[in-house]
C-alpha positions as CSV (number, residue, x, y, z in Angstrom):
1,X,11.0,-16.8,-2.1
2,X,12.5,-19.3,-3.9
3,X,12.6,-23.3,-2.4
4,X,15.2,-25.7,-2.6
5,X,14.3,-29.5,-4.0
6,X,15.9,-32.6,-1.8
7,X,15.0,-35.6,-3.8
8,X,13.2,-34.3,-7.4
9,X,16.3,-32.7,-9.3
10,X,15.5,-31.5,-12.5
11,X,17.5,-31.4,-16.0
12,X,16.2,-28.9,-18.7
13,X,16.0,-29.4,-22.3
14,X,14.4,-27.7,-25.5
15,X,12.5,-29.2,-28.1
16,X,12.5,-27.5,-31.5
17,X,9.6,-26.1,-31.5
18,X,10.9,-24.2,-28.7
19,X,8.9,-26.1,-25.7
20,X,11.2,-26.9,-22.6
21,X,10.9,-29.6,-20.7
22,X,12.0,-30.4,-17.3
23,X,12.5,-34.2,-16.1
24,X,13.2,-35.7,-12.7
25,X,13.5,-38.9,-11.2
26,X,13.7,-39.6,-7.8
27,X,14.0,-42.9,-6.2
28,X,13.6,-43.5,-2.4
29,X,12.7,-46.4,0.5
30,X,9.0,-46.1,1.8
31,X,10.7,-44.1,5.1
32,X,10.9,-41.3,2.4
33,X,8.0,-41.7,0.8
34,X,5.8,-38.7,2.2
35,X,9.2,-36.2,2.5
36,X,9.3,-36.8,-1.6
37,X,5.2,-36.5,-2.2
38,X,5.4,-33.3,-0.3
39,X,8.0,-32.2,-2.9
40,X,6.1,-33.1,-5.6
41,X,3.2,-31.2,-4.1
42,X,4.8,-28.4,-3.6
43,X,6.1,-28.1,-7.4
44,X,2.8,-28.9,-8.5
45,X,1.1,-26.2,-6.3
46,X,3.7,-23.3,-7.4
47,X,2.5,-24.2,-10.8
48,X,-1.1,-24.1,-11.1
49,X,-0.8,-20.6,-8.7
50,X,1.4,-19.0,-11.3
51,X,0.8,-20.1,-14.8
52,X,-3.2,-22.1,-14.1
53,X,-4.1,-25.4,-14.9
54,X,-1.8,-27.9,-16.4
55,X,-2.9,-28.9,-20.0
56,X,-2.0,-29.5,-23.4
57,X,0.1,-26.9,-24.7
58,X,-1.0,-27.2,-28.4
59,X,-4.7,-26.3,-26.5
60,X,-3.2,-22.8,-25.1
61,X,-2.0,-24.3,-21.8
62,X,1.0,-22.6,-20.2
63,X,2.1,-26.1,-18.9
64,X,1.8,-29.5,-18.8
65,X,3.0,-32.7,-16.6
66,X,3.0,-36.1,-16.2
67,X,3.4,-38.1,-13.5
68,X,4.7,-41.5,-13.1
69,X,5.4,-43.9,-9.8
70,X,6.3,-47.5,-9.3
71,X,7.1,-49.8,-6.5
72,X,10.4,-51.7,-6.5
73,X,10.5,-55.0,-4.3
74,X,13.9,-56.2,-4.2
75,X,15.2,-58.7,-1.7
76,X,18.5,-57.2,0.1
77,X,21.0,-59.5,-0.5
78,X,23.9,-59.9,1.9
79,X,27.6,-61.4,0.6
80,X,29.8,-62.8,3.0
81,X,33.8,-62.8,2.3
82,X,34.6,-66.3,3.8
83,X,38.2,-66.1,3.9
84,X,39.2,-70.3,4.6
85,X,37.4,-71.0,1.5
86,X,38.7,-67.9,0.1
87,X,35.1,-66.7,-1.9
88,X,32.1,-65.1,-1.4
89,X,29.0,-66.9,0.0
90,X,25.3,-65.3,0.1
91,X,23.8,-65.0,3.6
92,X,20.2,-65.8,4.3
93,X,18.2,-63.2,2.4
94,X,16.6,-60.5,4.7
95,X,13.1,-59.4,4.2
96,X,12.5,-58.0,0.9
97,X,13.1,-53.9,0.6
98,X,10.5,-51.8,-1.5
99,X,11.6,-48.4,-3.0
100,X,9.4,-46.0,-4.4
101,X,10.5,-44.6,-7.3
102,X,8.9,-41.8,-9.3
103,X,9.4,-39.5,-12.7
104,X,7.8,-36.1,-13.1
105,X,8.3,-34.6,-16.7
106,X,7.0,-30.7,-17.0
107,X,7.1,-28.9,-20.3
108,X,6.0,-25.2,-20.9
109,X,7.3,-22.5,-22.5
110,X,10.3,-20.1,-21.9
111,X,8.6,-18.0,-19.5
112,X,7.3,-21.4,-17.7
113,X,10.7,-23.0,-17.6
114,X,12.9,-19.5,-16.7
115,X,10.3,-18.9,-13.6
116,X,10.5,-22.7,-12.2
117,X,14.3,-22.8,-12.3
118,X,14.6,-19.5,-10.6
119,X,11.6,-20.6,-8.0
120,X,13.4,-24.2,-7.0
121,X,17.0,-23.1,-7.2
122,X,18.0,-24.5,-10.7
123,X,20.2,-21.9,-11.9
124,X,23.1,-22.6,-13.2
């Protein structure tokens, strides 16, 4: 059965030496947070039960991935059209918003890459 992704969505590509790679990048407020680890938890899982333990390739690995996540802090910003003065005028900022932002990058082989798309919906 394959599963559908809501926040990771992957892009293939192909290396010369024939290794495919799939990269995502998701980037979501901390409300989200848990919805988009699940995701990632669930790719992750599919993987090791079907092709093992992630690993180098060059060391007979049928896969390999890595993982990376940040914290954004940005204070929200609200413009204001004042229309006597005819410009724009900055409100009070509002408390600072953090979004949680994360890459996964996957590479295997052929068989790897063909098997993933099929399993999360990626087919063209």
């Amino acid at each position: 059965m394959s599963l559908s992704l809501d926040y990771l969505d992957f892009e293939l590509s192909e290396d010369i030496d024939e290794t495919q790679t799939l990269d995502a990048m998701a980037s979501v407020w901390p409300e989200q947070w848990a919805a988009m680890e699940r995701e990632l938890r669930q790719v992750m899982q599919w993987a090791r039960q079907h092709f093992g333990a992630e690993g180098a390739l060059d060391e007979g690995a049928l896969w390999d991935v890595d993982v990376q996540a940040w914290v954004e802090s940005e204070p929200v910003r609200t413009l204001h059209w004042d229309a006597a003065a005819l410009r724009l005028t900055e409100a009070l900022p509002a408390e600072p918003r953090q979004r949680c932002t994360l890459t996964v990058s996957i590479c295997g082989g052929a068989v790897f890459a063909a098997a993933f798309r099929q399993q999360f919906n990626l087919l063209d």
